[in-house]
C-alpha positions as CSV (number, residue, x, y, z in Angstrom):
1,X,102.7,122.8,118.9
2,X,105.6,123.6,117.2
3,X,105.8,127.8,116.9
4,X,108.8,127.4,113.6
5,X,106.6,125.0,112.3
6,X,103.2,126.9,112.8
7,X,105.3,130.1,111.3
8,X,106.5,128.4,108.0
9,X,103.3,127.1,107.8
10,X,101.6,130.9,107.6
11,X,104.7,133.0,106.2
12,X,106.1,130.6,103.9
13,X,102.9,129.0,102.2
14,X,100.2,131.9,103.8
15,X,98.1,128.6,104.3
16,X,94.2,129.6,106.6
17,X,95.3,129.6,110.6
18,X,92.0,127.4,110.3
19,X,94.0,124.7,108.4
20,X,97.1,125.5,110.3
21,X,95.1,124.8,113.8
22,X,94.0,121.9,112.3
23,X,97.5,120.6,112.2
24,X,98.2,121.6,115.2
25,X,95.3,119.9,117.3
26,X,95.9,117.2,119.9
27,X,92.9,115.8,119.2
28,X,92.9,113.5,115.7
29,X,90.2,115.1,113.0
30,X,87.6,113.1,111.0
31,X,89.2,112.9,107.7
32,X,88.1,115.9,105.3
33,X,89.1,117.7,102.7
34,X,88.8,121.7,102.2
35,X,89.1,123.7,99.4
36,X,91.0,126.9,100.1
37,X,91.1,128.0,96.6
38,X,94.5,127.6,95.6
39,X,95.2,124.8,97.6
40,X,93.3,121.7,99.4
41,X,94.0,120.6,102.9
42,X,93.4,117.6,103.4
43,X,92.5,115.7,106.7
44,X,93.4,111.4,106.4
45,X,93.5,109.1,109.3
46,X,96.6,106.1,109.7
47,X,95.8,103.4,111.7
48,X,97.6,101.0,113.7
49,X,96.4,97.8,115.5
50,X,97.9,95.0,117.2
51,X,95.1,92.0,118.6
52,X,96.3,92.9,121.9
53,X,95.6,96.2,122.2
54,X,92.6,97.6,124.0
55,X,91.8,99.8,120.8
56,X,92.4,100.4,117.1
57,X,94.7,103.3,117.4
58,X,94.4,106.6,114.6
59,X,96.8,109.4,113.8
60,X,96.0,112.2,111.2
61,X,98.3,113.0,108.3
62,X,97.3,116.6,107.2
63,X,98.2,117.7,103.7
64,X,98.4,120.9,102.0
65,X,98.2,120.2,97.8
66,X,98.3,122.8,95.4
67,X,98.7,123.0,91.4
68,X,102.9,122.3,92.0
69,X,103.1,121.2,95.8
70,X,102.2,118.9,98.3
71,X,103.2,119.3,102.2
72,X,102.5,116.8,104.6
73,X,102.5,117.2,108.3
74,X,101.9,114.5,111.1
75,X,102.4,114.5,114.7
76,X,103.4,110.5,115.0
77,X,106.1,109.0,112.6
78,X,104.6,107.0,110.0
79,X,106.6,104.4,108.0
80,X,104.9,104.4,104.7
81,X,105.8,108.1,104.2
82,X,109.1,106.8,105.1
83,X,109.2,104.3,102.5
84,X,108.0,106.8,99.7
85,X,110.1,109.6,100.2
86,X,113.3,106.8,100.0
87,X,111.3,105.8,96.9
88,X,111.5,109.7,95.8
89,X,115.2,109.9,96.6
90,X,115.6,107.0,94.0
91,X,114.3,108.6,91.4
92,X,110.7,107.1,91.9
93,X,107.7,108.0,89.5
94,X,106.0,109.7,92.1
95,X,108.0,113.4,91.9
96,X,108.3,113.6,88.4
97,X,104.5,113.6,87.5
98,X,103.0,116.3,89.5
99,X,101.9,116.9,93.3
100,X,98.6,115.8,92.5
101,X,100.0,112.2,91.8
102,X,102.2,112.8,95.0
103,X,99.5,113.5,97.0
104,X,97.6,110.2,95.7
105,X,100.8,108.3,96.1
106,X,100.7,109.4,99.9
107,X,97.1,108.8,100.3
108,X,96.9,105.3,98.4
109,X,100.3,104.4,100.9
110,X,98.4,105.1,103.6
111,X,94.9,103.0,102.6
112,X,97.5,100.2,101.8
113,X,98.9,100.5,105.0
114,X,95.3,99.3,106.5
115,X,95.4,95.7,104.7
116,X,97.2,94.4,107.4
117,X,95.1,95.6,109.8
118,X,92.1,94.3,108.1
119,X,94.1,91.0,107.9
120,X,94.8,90.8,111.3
121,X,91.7,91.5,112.8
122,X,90.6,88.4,110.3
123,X,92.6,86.4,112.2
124,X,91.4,87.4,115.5
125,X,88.0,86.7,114.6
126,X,89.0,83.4,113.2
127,X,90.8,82.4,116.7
128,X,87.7,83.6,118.5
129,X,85.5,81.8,116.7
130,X,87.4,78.5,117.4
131,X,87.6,79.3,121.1
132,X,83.9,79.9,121.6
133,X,83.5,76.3,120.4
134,X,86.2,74.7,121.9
135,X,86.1,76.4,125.2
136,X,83.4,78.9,125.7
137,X,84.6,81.4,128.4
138,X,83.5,84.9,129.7
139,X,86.8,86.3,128.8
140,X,85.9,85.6,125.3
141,X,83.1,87.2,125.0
142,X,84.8,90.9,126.2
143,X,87.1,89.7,123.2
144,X,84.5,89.6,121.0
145,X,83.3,93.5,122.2
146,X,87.1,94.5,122.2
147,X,86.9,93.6,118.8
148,X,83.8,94.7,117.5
149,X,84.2,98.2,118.5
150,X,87.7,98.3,116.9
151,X,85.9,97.1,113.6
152,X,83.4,100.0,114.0
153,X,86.1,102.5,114.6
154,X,88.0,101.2,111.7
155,X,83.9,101.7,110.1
156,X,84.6,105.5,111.1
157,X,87.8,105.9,110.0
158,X,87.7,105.0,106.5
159,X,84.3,106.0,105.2
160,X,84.6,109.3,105.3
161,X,88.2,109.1,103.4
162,X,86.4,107.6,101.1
163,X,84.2,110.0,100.9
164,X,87.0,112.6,100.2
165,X,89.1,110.7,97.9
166,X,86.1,110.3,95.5
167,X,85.3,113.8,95.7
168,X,88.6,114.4,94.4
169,X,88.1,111.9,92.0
170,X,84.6,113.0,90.4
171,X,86.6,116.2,89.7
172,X,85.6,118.6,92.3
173,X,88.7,120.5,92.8
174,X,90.2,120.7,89.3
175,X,92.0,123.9,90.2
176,X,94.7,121.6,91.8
177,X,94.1,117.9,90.5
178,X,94.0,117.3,86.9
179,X,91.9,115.3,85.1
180,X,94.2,112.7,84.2
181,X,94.7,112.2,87.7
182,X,91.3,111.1,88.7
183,X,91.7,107.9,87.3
184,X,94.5,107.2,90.0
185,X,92.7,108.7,92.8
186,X,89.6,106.2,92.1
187,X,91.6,103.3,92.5
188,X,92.5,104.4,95.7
């Protein structure tokens, strides 16, 4: 863990040490969302895959949104939070309309960022399929597990965002998301 980063964290935004732990973890969290009050920390999962892998892979983005800020922090680089801060710097829609449209622009990046995922393990399934009936083999079938349990991690990962982005979007935390933001956070 990084002690100036842990100590901006606490003296600079007085964020929970519980929150701030949170960040800090080796471990990747469930995704959840708690509501501190003033602010929501929020707990999302990034995923990365490639056919050959031995497993779907996660890393947490944690963010801290209140009624005029949003900080993100994440142990692994991740290019889509890339791509929207360059989007920022040009003047992009997403900093001029609030951080509880930020925070939905960082959280609707990373959900897009799982259709390629989705898409390839499609396409694995598809090349399977064709190789059980062209050439059955053992080797296939530890293919088919490999994959299988990737599908039900990916299962794990994104139901309970899901679960948290619709609770912000029913409304539950209108202290720091305003209404007129739900309607972007439910088409997440």
């Amino acid at each position: 863990a990084n002690r100036e980063e842990a100590s901006a964290l606490s003296r600079v935004f007085d964020f929970h040490h519980l929150a701030i732990d949170d960040c800090f973890n080796r471990h990747v969290d469930p995704a959840k969302i708690d509501d501190y009050g003033r602010y929501l920390f929020i707990i999302a999962q990034a995923i990365s895959y490639r056919a050959r892998a031995e497993r779907l892979e996660t890393t947490e983005l944690d963010l801290f949104l209140g009624p005029n800020y949003v900080v993100s922090f994440h142990a692994q680089p991740l290019p889509f939070i890339e791509g929207l801060r360059h989007r920022c710097e040009e003047d992009g829609p997403e900093l001029g309309r609030g951080a509880d449209f930020l925070a939905h622009a960082l959280l609707d990046a990373l959900v897009d960022d799982y259709q390629p995922v989705v898409e390839e393990m499609d396409e694995t399934l598809e090349r399977l399929e064709e190789r059980v009936l062209s050439q059955p083999q053992a080797s296939v079938l530890q293919e088919i597990l490999l994959l299988k349990r990737n599908v039900q991690r990916l299962r794990r990962t994104i139901l309970p965002q899901r679960d948290a982005v619709n609770r912000i979007a029913r409304g539950e935390f209108s202290k720091v998301v305003r209404p007129e933001s739900y309607i972007y956070f439910r088409d997440i």
